[in-house]
C-alpha positions, 0 to 999 in steps of 0.5 A: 885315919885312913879309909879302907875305900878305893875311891877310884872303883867308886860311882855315883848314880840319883835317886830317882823316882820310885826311888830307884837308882841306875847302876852305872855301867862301871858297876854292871860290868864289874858285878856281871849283872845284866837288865832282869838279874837280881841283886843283892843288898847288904847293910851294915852300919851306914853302908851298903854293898851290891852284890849279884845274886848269882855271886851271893848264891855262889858264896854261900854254897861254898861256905856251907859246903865245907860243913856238909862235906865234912857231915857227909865224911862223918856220916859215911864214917858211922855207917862204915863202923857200923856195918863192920860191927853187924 
């Protein structure tokens, strides 16, 4: 079986009190977070990936903004088709 993880982009970092942990520089450089910025965490099975609250929020504007463009196009479509039949 082969694992999907490129163990050469993995890092490691303690537990420490508060449980809190350190993101290793490697990791705040390749997530462009700096001291202040939220994070997010996401969990799946034994998993557990970090992603930048900026990058989270990115990505889910693009996922819906296919759906409300396409609500929008539709909605302009009624409102035309309604106004050419008054």
């Amino acid at each position: 079986m082969t694992s999907s993880l490129d163990h050469s982009q993995s890092q490691s970092s303690k537990v420490g009190r508060a449980y809190r942990v350190v993101l290793p520089p490697e990791v705040r450089t390749a997530l462009g977070v700096r001291e202040g910025d939220r994070v997010i965490f996401q969990i799946k099975d034994s998993e557990i990936s970090v992603q930048s609250l900026r990058e989270f929020t990115r990505a889910l504007q693009g996922s819906y903004a296919n759906l409300l463009s396409g609500a929008a196009d539709e909605l302009i479509t009624e409102r035309r088709a309604e106004a050419e039949r008054e």
